[in-house]
N, C-alpha and C positions, 0 to 999 in steps of 0.2 A: 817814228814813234820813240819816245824819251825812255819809255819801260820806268816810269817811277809812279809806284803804287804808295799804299796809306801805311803800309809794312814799314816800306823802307823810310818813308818822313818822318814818323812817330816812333818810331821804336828801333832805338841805334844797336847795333848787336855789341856783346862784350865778351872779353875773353874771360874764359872761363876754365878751375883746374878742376881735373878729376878729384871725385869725393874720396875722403881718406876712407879706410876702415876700422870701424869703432869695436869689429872682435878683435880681445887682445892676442895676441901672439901667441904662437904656441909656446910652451916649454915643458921640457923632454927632460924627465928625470931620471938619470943612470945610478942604480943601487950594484953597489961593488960588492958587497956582503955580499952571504949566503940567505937564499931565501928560505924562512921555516915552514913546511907545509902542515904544520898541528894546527888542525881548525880550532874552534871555541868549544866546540864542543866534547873534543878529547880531553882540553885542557881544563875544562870546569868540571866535569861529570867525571869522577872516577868509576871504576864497577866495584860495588861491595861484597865483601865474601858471604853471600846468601845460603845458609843450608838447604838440602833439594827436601823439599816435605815427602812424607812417608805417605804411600795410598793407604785410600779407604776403600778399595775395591775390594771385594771377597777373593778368596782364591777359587782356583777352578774346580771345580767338582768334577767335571764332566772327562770322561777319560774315554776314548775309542774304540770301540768292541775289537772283540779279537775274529768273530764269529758272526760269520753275514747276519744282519738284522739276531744280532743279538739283544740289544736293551732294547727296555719296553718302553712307549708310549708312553704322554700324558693322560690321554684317554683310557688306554687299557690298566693304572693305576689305579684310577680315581674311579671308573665304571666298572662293574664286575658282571659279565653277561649273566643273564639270568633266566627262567625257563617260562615263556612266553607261552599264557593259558588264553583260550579262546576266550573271547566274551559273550556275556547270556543277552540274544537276541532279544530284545524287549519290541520285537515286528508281531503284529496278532497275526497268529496262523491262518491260513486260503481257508482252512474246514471248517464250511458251516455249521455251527451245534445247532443240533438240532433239540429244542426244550420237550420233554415227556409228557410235562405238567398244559394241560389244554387251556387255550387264550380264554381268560375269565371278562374280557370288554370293559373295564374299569377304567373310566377316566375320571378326571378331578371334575368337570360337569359335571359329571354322574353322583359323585359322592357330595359335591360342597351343595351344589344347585339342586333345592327340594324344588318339582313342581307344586302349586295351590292351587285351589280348585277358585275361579272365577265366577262374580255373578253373573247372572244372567242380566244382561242390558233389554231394559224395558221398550217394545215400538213408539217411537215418536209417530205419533197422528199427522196424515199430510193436511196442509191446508186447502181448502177451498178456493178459488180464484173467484175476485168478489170484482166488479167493473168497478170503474169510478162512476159518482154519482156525478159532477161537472163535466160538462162537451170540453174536449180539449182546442184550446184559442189557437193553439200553434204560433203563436208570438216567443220571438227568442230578446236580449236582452237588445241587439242592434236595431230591430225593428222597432220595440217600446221605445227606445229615445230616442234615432232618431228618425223620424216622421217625414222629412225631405221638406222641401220648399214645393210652392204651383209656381208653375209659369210653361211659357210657351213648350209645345212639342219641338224640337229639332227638326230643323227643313233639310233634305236631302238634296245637295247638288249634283247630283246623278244627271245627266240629261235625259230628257226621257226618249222611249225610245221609239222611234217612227216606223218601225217595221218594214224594212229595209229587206225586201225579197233577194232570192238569189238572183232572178233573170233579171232583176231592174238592169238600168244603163245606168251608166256611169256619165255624171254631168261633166267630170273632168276640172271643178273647182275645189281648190284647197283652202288652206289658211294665208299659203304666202303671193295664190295669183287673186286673194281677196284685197287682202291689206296693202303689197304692194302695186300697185297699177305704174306701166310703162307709162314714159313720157320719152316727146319729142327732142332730142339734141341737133340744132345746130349745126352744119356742116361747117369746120374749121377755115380762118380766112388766112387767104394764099398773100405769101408776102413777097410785097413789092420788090423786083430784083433792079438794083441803079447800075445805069452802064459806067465800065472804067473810063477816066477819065485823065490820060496821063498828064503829070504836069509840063510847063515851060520852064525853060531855059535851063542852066547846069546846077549840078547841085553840090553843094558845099562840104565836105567833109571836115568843119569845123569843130570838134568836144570841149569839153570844159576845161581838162587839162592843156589841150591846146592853146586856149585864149589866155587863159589866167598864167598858166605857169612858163617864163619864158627861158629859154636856152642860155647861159653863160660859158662863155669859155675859159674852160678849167684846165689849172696846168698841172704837169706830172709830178706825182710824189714825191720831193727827192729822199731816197733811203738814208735812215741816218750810219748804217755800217760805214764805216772809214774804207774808203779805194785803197784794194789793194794791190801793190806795184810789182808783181811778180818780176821777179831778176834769177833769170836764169845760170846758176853757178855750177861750174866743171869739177868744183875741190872736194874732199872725200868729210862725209859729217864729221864734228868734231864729238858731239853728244855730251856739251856741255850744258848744266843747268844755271838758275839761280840758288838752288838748294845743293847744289855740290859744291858750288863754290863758296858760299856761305859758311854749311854747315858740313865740313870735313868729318869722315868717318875715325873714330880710333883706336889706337890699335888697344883689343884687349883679347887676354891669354884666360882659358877653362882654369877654377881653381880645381886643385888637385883633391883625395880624400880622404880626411882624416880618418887615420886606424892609430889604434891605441896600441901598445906595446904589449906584447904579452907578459905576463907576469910568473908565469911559471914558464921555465921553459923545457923544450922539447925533450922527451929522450932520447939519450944517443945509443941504448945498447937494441941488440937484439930482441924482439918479443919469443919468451919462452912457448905460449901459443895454452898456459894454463891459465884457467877462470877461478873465480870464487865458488862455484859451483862441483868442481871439477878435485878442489883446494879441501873444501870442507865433505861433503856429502860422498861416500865410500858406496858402492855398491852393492847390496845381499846377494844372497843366492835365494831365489823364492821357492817358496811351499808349494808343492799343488794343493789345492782344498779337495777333501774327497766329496763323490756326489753322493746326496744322500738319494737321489732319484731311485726305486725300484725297477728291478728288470722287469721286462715285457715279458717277461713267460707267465704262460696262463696257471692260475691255481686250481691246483686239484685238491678235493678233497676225498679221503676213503670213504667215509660213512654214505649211508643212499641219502638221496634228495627226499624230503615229505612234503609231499604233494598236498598239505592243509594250508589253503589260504584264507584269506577273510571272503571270498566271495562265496565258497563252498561249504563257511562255517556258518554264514547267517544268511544265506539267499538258500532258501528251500527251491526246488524245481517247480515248477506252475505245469498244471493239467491242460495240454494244448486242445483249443477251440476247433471244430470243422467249420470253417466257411460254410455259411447258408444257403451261398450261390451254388455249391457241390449239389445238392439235390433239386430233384424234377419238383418237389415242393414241397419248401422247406418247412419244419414241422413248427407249430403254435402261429402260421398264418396261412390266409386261406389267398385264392387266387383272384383278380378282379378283373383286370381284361388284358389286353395287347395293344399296343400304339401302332401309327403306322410305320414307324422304323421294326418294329419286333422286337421291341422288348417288353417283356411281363411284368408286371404291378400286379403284389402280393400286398396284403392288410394283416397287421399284426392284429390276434384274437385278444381281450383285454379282459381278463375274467370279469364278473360280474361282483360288484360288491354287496355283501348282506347288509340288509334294513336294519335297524335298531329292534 
């Protein structure tokens, strides 16, 4: 085997250089001066000499009592306690009045609605029951028009009936051993049985593909793979390619990483270990705030408690009722029977009221 593929006729290889690189180069600026660190904004903005404005907050009024709950309230200025008078129950009192003056019966029927006196309605006369002097035809309005047609009475298909006792006999004929009557069938004909009869002489195992299709002798496929010639060799692999020897690998080196130079640089002394914080903002000494919270001890006062409240000033006491169940039989009803559990059934009495 030649080993020459459509690679190697057509397409010649060329030597070839590494691409340049089209980033330009570095270049490392070294400033010998000093560098200035006043940014733009120290150097454009000066601070102006602003006067500190004057407040318009009040001054303080409010000065500390010297004396536990010494100053007063807002409330106890402005409200001045005052002497708290019952109010006039406008509730009508439980006591029935009773009137002196005796019920005179006047109602507005009475007074507006005059009775009149009515005539007297005169007997209507009954009447007499007089016959009719026509026979009544008893003809209604279907009958008068319509009249009906003549013609035949309607024949009844009833069969009539033959008087069919109970002891009669039974003839034993229906409707179906009338209508249908048996008939003779034929006793079926016995079929001829023919003896075997084997044939002569041999017999042929000749088929259609036999005769028509004939046998050719057909030779071996030869494979189109190329024989291959194993040659058994001693020597150690080389593991050389067509693509290593072609195409050589080249040497190429990691680019390195561009950092930028500092621009201020480091300091070299010691850190004092102070803030801006630390620089400008001085510490107080803080106030306690006092509480204004009142102590827990109970208040007394000298003067006695008065027991007038509003439930005693406008709720008069109510005259208590005896349950009616209290008595053997309670008064204004009378008794009616006992059920079968034992309990009583009383009827309240209902006075009787006066006629007009």
């Amino acid at each position: 085997m030649d080993l020459g593929t459509t690679y190697k006729r057509d397409f010649n290889p060329h030597k070839t250089q590494p691409v340049a690189i089209v980033r330009p180069l570095e270049r490392r600026r070294v400033k010998k001066g000093k560098l200035d660190t006043v940014p733009t904004y120290k150097d454009d903005y000066r601070a102006w000499d602003v006067p500190k404005s004057e407040l318009y907050k009040p001054e303080q009024s409010y000065y500390p009592p010297t004396v536990k709950f010494g100053n007063s309230t807002t409330f106890q200025d402005d409200f001045v306690p005052q002497k708290i008078q019952p109010r006039q129950s406008f509730k009508p009192s439980s006591v029935v009045e009773r009137s002196p003056v005796p019920f005179h019966a006047d109602t507005s029927h009475r007074l507006d609605y005059v009775p009149h006196q009515l005539d007297s309605k005169s007997p209507r006369p009954k009447e007499v029951y007089r016959p009719a002097e026509q026979p009544f035809d008893d003809l209604t309005t279907h009958r008068r028009d319509f009249q009906g047609l003549a013609g035949e009475s309607t024949k009844s298909c009833r069969p009539t009936d033959a008087g069919v006792t109970r002891h009669a006999r039974f003839e034993g004929s229906t409707e179906f051993r009338d209508s249908f009557q048996p008939w003779e069938i034929p006793p079926p004909r016995a079929r001829e049985v023919h003896a075997h009869i084997p044939p002569t002489g041999t017999m042929q195992l000749h088929s259609t593909s036999h005769l028509d299709y004939v046998p050719y002798q057909a030779r071996r496929v030869v494979p189109v793979r190329p024989i291959s010639h194993r040659r058994i060799n001693h020597l150690p692999f080389q593991g050389k390619s067509t693509t290593k020897e072609d195409f050589p690998a080249w040497e190429s080196c990691r680019p390195g990483l561009i950092k930028k130079q500092p621009q201020i640089p480091n300091p070299s002394g010691k850190f004092d270990g102070l803030s801006t914080f630390r620089c400008h903002y001085v510490p107080h000494a803080l106030i306690p705030t006092e509480s204004c919270k009142p102590s827990q001890a109970p208040f007394r006062s000298t003067g006695p408690l008065d027991t007038v409240t509003t439930y005693a000033a406008e709720f008069a006491p109510k005259q208590q009722e005896v349950c009616p169940a209290s008595y053997a039989c309670p008064p204004g009803h009378v008794f009616e029977n006992t059920n079968s559990q034992g309990h009583k059934f009383f009827r309240e009495i209902v006075p009787a009221a006066k006629a007009f």
